[in-house]
N, C-alpha and C positions, 0 to 999 in steps of 0.2 A: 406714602412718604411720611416719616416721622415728625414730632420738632425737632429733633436734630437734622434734620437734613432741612428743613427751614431756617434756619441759624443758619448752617452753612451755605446756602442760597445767597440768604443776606449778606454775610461776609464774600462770598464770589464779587458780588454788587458791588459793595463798598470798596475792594480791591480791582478792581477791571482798571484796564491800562496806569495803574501803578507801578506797576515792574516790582512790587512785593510780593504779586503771585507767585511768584516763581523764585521766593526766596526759602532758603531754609534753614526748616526748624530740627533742633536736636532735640529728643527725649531721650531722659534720663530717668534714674530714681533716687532717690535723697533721702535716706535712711536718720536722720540728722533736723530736718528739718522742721519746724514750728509746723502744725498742720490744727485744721479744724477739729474741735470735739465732736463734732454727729457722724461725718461719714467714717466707716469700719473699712480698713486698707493701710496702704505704704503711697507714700507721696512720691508719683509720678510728674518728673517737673516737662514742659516744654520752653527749649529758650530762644528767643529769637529777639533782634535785631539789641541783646544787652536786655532785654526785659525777661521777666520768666514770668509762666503759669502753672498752675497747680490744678493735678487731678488724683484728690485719693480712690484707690483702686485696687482690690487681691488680684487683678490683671495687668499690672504695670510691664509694659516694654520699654527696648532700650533699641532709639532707631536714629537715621539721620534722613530726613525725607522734606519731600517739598511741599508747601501749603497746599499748594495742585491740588497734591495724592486724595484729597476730600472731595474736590470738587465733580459731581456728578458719579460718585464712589456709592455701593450700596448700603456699606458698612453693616457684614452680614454680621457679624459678629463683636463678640461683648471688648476684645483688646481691641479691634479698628475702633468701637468705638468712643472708647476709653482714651487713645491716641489722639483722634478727632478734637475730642471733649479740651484735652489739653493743649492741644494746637490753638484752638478757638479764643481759650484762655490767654497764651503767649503773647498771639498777633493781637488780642482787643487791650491787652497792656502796653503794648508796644504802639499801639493807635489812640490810647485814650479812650477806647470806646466803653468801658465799662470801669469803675469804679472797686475797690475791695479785693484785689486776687490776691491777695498776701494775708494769711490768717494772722490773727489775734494771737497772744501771747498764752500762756496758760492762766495767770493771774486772772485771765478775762473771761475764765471758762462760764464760774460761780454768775459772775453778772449780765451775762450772754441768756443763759439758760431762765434766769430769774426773767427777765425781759421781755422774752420767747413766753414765758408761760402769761407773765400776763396780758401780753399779744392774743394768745388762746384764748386764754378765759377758761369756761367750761365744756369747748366746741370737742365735739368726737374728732377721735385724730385716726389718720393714716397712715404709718412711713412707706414710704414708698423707696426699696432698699435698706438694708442692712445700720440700724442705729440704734445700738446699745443705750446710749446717752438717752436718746426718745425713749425706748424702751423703757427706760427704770424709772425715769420720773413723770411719764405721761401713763403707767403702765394703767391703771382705773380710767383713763381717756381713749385707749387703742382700743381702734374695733378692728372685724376677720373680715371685711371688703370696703373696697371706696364706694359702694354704693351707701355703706351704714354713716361714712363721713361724712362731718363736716367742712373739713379742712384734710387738706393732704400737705405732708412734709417730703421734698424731695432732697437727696443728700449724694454726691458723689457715686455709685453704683445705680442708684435707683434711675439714673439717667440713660444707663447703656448694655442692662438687660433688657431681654425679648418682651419679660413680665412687666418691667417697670415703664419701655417706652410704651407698649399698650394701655397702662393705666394712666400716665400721661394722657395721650395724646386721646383720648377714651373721655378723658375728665376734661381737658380744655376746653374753656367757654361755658361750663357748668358746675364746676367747683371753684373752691375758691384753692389756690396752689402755692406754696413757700417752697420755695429756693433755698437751700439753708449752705454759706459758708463760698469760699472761693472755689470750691471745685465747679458751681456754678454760677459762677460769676458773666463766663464770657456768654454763655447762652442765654441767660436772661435780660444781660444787658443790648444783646441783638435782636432779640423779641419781647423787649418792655413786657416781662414777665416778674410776678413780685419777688424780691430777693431780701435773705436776710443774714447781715454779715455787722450787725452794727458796730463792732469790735476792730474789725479787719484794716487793713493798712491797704 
């Protein structure tokens, strides 16, 4: 089992005889929307109970389904778990449980990024999933595996490919790991993993 399916675990937990399980959440996609700089996609929203979350995504669906549909689900694949990802999102805005699902303005991109870098420092970097933005300004800091890192950056996709939950869940407990942005917000904030959004609303 994944950390996502650890995250989802947790949220089952947190939701048990609430009669929220069995509430539901709409996904959408919002072409329109403010989204994060790092992760590479289209803003997949989930809305529930008046709250929304965000998951950028080149797999974005458009469903109407019940928080359930995760619970004990294998999520064989990259849109269930991209769906997931944004559900997780919705419900932990909708609970308070995490902080940041709503990204930064563009104005905040320049001062996010400056930030971030001297967060880093000079630590070898990994992205874990698709981010141009990392790419171009870390591009003298990226190495070709997380064994060569120091640090891994995770970003919207890199949470719900095959490749990416592997290197996750591969590095847990022995790298150090960033969260970058509200797409992952609701899973970090379910397993007190680092997150970094210091822009975000």
């Amino acid at each position: 089992m994944s950390f996502l399916n650890d995250a989802i675990r947790r949220l089952e937990h947190i939701l048990a005889d609430s009669g929220c399980e069995n509430g539901i959440v709409d996904l959408s996609v919002n072409y329109n929307a403010d989204v994060c700089q790092y992760p590479r996609g289209v803003c997949m929203e989930g809305h529930f109970g008046g709250r929304t979350g965000q998951f950028v995504t080149s797999e974005p669906i458009r469903a109407r389904t019940r928080i359930s549909f995760m619970f004990g689900a294998p999520l064989t694949d990259q849109k269930q778990r991209g769906a997931a990802s944004a559900i997780i999102n919705a419900v932990s805005a909708f609970l308070c449980l995490a902080r940041k699902l709503r990204p930064c303005t563009p104005d905040c991109y320049a001062p996010c990024l400056a930030d971030l870098s001297r967060e880093i420092g000079r630590m070898r970097i990994y992205p874990v999933g698709p981010m141009p933005v990392i790419e171009r300004a870390f591009k003298d800091r990226i190495v070709d595996s997380p064994e060569e890192a120091d640090i891994l950056l995770v970003a919207g996709e890199g949470m719900t490919t095959d490749a990416g939950i592997a290197c996750i869940d591969g590095c847990r407990g022995n790298k150090r790991i960033i969260f970058l942005g509200p797409s992952t917000a609701g899973v970090s904030g379910l397993l007190n993993l680092e997150h970094w959004c210091p822009y975000g609303r």
